[in-house]
C-alpha positions as MATLAB code, in Angstrom:
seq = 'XXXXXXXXXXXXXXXXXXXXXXXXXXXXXXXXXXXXXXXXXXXXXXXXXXXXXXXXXXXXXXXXXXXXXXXXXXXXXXXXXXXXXXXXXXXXXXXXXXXXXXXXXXXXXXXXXXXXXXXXXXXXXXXXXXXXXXXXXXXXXXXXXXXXXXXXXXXXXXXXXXXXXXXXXXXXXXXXXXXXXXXXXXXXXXXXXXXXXXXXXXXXXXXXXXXXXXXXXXXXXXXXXXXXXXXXXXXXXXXXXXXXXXXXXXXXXXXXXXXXXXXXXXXXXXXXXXXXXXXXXXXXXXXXXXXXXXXXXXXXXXXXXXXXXXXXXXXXXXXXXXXXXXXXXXXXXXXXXXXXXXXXXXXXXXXXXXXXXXXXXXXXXXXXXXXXXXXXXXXXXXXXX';
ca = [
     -75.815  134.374 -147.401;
     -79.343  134.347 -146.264;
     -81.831  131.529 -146.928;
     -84.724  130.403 -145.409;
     -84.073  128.165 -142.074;
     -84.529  124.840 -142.061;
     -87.663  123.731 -140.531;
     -86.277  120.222 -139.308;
     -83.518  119.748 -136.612;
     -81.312  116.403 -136.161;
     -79.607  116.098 -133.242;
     -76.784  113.807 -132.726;
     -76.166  112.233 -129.557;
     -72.869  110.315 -129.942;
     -72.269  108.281 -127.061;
     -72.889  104.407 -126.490;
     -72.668  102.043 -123.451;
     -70.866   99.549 -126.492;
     -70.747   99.270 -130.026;
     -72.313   97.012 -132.284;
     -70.327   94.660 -133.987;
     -71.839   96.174 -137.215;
     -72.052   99.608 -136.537;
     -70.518  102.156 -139.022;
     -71.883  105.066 -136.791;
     -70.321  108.123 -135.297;
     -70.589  107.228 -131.732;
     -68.297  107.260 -129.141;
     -68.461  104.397 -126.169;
     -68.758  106.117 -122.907;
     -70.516  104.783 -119.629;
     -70.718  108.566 -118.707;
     -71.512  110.473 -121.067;
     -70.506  114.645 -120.541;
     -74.167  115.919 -121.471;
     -73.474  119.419 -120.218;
     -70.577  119.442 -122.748;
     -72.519  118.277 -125.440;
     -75.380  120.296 -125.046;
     -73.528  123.169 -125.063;
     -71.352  122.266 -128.036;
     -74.732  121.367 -129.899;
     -76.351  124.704 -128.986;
     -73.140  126.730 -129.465;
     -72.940  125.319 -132.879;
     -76.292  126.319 -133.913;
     -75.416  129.631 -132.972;
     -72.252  129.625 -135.708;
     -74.272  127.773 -138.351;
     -77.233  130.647 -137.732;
     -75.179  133.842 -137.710;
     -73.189  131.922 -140.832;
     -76.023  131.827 -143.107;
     -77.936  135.038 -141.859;
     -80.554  133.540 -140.335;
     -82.071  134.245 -137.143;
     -84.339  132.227 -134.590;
     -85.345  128.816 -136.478;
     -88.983  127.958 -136.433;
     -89.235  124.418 -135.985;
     -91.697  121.554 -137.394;
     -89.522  118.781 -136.260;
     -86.909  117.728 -133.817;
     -85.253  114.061 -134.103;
     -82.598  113.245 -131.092;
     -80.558  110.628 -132.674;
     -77.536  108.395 -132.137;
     -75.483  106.690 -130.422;
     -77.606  105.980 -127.592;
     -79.441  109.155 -126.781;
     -81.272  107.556 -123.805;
     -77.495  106.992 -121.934;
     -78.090  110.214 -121.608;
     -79.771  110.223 -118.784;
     -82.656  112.377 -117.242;
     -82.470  115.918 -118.137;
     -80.301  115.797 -120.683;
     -83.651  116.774 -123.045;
     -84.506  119.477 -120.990;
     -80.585  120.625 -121.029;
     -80.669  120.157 -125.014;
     -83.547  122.253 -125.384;
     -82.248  125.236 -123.499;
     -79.037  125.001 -125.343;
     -80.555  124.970 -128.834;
     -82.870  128.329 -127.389;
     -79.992  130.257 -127.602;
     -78.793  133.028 -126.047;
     -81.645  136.362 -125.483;
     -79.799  138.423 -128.022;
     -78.761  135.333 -130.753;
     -80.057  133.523 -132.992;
     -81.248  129.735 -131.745;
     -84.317  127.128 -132.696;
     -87.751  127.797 -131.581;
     -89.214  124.262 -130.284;
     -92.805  126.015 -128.884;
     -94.150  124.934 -132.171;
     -92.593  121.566 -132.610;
     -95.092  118.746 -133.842;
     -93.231  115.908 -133.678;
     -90.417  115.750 -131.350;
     -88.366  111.730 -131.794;
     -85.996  110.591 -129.572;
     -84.257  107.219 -129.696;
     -83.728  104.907 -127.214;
     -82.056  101.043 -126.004;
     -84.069   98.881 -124.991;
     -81.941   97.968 -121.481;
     -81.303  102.295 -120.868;
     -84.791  103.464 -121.171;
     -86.401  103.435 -117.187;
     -89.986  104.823 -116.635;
     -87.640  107.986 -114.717;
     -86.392  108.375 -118.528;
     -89.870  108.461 -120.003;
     -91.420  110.710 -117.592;
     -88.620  113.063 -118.237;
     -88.884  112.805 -121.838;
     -92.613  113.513 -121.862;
     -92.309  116.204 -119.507;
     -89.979  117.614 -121.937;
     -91.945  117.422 -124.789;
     -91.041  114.217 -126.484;
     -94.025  112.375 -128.200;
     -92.072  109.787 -130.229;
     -89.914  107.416 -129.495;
     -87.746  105.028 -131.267;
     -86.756  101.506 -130.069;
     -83.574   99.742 -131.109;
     -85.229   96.092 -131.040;
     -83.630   94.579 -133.917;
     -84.289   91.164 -132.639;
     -85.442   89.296 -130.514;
     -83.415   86.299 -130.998;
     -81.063   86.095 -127.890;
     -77.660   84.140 -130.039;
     -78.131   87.358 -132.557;
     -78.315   89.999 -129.984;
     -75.044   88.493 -128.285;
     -73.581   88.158 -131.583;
     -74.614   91.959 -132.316;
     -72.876   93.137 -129.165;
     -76.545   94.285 -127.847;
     -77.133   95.311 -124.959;
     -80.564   94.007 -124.003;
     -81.920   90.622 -123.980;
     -85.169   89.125 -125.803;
     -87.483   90.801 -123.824;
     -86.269   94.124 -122.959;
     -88.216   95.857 -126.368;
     -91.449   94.318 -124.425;
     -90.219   96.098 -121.956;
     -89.575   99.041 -122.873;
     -92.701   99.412 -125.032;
     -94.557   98.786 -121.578;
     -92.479  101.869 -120.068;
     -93.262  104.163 -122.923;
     -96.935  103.267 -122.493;
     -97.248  103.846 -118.891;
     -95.085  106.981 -119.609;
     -97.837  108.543 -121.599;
     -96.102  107.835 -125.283;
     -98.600  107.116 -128.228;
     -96.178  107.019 -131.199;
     -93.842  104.351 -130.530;
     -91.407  103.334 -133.217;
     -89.252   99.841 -133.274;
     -86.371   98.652 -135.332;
     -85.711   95.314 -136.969;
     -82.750   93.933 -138.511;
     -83.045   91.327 -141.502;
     -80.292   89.760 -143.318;
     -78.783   88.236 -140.700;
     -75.933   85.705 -140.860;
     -77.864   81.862 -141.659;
     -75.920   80.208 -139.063;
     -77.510   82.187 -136.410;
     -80.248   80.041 -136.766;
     -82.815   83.810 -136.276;
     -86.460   83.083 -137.338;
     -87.523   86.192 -138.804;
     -91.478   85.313 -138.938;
     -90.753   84.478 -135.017;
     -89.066   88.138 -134.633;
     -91.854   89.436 -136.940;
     -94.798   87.546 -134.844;
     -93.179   89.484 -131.890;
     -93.007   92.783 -133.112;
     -96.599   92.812 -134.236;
     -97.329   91.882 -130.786;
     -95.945   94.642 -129.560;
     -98.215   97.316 -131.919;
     -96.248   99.612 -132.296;
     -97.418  102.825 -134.054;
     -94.109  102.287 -136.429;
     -91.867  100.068 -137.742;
     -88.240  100.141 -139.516;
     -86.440   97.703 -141.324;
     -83.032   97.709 -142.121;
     -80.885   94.783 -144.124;
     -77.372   94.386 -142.299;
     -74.521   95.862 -144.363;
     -70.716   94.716 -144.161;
     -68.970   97.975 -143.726;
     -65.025   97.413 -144.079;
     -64.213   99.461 -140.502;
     -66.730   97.219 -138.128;
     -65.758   93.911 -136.120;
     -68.335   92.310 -138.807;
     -66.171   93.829 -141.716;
     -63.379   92.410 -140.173;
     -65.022   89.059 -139.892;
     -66.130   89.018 -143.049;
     -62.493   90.119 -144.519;
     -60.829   87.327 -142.372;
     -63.303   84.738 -143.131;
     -64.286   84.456 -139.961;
     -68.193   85.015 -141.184;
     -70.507   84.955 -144.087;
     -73.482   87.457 -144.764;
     -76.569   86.541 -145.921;
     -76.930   85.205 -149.746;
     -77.743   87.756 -151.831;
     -81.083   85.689 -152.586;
     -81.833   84.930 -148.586;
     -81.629   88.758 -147.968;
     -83.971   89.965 -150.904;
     -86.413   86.710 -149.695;
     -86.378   88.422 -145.962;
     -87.155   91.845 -146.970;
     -90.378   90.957 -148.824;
     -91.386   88.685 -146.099;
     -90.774   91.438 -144.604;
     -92.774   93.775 -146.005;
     -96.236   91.274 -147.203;
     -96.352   90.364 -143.070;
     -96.541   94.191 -141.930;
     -98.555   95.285 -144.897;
    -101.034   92.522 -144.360;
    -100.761   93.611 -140.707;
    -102.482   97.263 -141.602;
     -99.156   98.738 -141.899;
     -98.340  101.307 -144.640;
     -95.110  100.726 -146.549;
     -94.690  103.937 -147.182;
     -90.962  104.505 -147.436;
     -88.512  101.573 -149.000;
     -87.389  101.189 -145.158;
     -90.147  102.117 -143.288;
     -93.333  100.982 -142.474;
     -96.340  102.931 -140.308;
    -100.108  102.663 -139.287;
    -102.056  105.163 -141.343;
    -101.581  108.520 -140.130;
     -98.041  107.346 -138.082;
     -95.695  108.371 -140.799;
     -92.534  109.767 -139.124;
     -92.979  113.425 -140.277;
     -89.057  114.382 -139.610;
     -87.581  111.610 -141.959;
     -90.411  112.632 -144.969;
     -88.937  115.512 -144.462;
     -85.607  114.154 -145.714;
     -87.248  112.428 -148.428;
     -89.093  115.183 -150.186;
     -86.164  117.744 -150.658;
     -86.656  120.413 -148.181;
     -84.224  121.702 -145.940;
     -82.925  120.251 -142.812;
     -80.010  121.379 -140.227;
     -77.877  118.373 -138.325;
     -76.169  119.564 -135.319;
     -73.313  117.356 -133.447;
     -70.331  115.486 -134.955;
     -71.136  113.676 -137.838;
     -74.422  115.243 -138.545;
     -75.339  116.122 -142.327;
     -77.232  119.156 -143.295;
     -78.584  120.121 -146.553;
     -80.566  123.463 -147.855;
     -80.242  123.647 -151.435;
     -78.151  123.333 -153.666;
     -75.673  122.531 -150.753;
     -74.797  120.216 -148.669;
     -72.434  119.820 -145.805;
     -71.504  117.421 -142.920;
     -69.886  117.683 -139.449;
     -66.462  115.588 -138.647;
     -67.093  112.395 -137.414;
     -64.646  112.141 -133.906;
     -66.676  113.488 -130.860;
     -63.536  114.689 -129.258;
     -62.878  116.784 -132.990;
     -65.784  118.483 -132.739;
     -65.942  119.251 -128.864;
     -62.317  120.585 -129.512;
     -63.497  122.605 -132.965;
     -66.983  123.982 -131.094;
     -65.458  125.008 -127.934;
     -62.530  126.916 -130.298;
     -65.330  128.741 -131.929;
     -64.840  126.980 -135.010;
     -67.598  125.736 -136.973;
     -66.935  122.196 -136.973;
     -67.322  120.759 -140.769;
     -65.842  117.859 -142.075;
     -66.747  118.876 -145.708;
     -69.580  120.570 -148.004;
     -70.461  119.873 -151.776;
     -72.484  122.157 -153.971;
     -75.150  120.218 -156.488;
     -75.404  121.486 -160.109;
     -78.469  120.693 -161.628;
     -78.004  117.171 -162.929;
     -76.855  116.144 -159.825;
     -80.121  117.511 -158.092;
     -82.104  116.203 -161.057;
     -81.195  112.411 -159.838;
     -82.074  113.356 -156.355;
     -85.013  114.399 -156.930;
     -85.760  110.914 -158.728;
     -83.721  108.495 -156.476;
     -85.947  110.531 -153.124;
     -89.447  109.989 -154.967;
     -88.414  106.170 -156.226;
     -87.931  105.242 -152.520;
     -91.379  106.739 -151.432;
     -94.703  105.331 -151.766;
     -95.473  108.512 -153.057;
     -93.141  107.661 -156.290;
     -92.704  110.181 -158.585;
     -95.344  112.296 -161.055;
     -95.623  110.919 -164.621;
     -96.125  114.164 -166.061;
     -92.473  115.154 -164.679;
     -91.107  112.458 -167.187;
     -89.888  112.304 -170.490;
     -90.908  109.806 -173.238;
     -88.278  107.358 -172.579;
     -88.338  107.771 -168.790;
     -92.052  106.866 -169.444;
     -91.152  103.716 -171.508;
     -88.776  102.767 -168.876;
     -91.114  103.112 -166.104;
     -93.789  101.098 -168.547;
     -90.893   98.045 -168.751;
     -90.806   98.286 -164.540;
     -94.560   97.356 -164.513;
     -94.543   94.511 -166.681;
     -91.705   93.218 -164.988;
     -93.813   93.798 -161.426;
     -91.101   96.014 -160.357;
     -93.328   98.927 -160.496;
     -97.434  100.700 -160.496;
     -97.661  103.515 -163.155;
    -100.495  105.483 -163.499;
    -100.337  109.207 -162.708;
     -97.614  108.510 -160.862;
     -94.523  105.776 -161.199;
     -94.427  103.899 -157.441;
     -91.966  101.070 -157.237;
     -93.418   97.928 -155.710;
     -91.290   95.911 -152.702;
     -89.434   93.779 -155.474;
     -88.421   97.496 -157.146;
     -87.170   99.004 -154.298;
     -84.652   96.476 -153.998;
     -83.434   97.299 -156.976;
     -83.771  101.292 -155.978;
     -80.570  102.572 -156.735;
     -79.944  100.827 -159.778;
     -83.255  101.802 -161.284;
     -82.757  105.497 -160.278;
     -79.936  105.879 -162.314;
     -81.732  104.136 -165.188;
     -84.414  106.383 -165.056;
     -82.183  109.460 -164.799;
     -80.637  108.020 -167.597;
     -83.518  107.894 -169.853;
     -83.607  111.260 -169.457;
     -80.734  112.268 -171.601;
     -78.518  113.392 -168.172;
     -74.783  112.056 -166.733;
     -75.454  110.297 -163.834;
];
């Protein structure tokens, strides 16, 4: 089985000081996390995935170190990570001399100017803030573990550090009774310029502390109506702020685009290493188990460590490939669709949920409709969703 590598590398660093009350994640709390464990597990299981699918050293475009908390870490775990994923001399590993964009996420109240000047020694020239909010009740109600200021903060350390692509989360869709102010939070971010910005509505997942709020009656999530208000408040402020919407989630100054996670969106191949981690080089797909101590124990058995794979048939890739272009600014080419994909897409733009010219881009009020409307169009087409 030989294919051409994957170009784009996720790294998953499992371990957090605490979890979030909403956080459906594969982490693992730990105070001290066992880097030299990981990083060998992570490096010994690019080896198996490599010498699985006949490939040999992987060229790579992008590297994203994600989580968990990957700056809990600590300094040198980077460095570490990179050696590991080099391989041994005579086996197959990744080859990060020609890496353009290398991400690495970070809290707020665990990223220290030592960190930063580590990470940019190491090669790291992006990195990605969990803000969220800056509302203090919501960060204590979130289980966070930095206060209102700390993304000010930490912004300031990644300047003086040397980083010039700095990336910042933001939750919307927050409980009402929390009393947040999302212009206020917004006012603050923008404040902060930051090169990127990423927007995520909270979700109720069943196995969270929030799930089991919410199943006890203990909270309420936002109204279905307060949550689509807050993402298109959402997304006028930043794009009358120069920011490009250019993904359903994310939004970047022109020219800041995250280049690893367009990489997910446009169908080529990516590798995930570490538990949980999804990879995908067509048609398949497979992902890692979730339990840290599963895959340590799998990895360090020699055992390639998957949880499960699926293999698409065409249809299925056929509704990919519309669902990933709906939720891009990029859309999806006209010419690709058929005469009552075309109608459809027609209907959208009267209704203002989409622009169709050469191309069919949903606006901010489509792509909270994304899913729904992918399926439609795939519909249109004559195919099973």
């Amino acid at each position: 089985m030989t294919t051409e590598p994957p170009r784009h590398l996720y790294v998953h660093a499992p371990f957090c000081a605490r979890r979030c009350s909403y956080c459906d994640f594969a982490v693992t709390v730990a105070s001290d996390p066992p880097v030299a464990a990981w990083a060998a597990c992570v490096g010994r299981e690019l080896g198996m995935v490599a010498r699985a699918r006949g490939w040999g050293t992987l060229p790579l475009d992008t590297l994203y170190l994600g989580g968990g908390t990957p700056s809990l870490l600590g300094v040198g775990a980077v460095p570490r990570l990179l050696d590991a994923l080099a391989g041994p001399g005579a086996g197959p590993g990744a080859d990060a001399a020609g890496v353009v964009e290398l991400t690495a996420e970070a809290n707020p109240e665990s990223f220290t100017p030592e960190l930063a000047a580590d990470w940019v020694a190491a090669g790291v020239d992006r990195v990605s803030l969990g803000a969220q909010t800056f509302h203090g009740p919501s960060l204590r109600w979130m289980g966070r573990l930095h206060g209102p200021d700390g993304p000010g903060r930490a912004v300031a350390v990644a300047r003086e550090a040397g980083v010039r692509n700095i990336g910042l989360d933001l939750i919307f869709g927050l409980p009402a009774r929390l009393g947040r102010e999302l212009e206020r939070d917004l006012d603050r971010i923008l404040a902060l310029e930051p090169e990127h910005i990423s927007v995520y509505g909270l979700s109720v997942e069943p196995d969270t502390p929030l799930g089991r709020w919410v199943a006890e009656g203990r909270e309420t999530p936002a109204e279905e109506g307060r949550y689509e208000a807050e993402y298109l408040t959402v997304a006028r402020r930043l794009r009358e702020a120069g920011y490009r919407h250019y993904e359903v989630s994310n939004f970047a100054l022109p020219g800041r685009e995250a280049r690893h996670n367009a990489a997910y969106w446009s169908g080529v191949p990516y590798l995930g290493l570490g538990n949980g981690a999804h990879s995908f080089v067509s048609p398949e797909r497979w992902w890692n188990r979730r339990d840290w101590p599963a895959y340590r124990e799998s990895v360090e058995s020699g055992e390639r460590p998957l949880a499960d794979r699926e293999r698409l048939d065409a249809d299925a890739l056929a509704l990919e490939r519309i669902w990933l272009g709906l939720r891009t600014a990029e859309g999806l080419p006209a010419s690709e669709l058929g005469g009552a994909q075309r109608a459809l897409a027609a209907e959208w733009q009267r209704s203002g949920l989409a622009e169709v010219d050469d191309r069919v881009r949903l606006t901010p009020e489509g792509w909270l409709l994304l899913d729904r409307l992918a399926v439609a169009l795939d519909g249109a087409a004559g195919r099973a969703a």
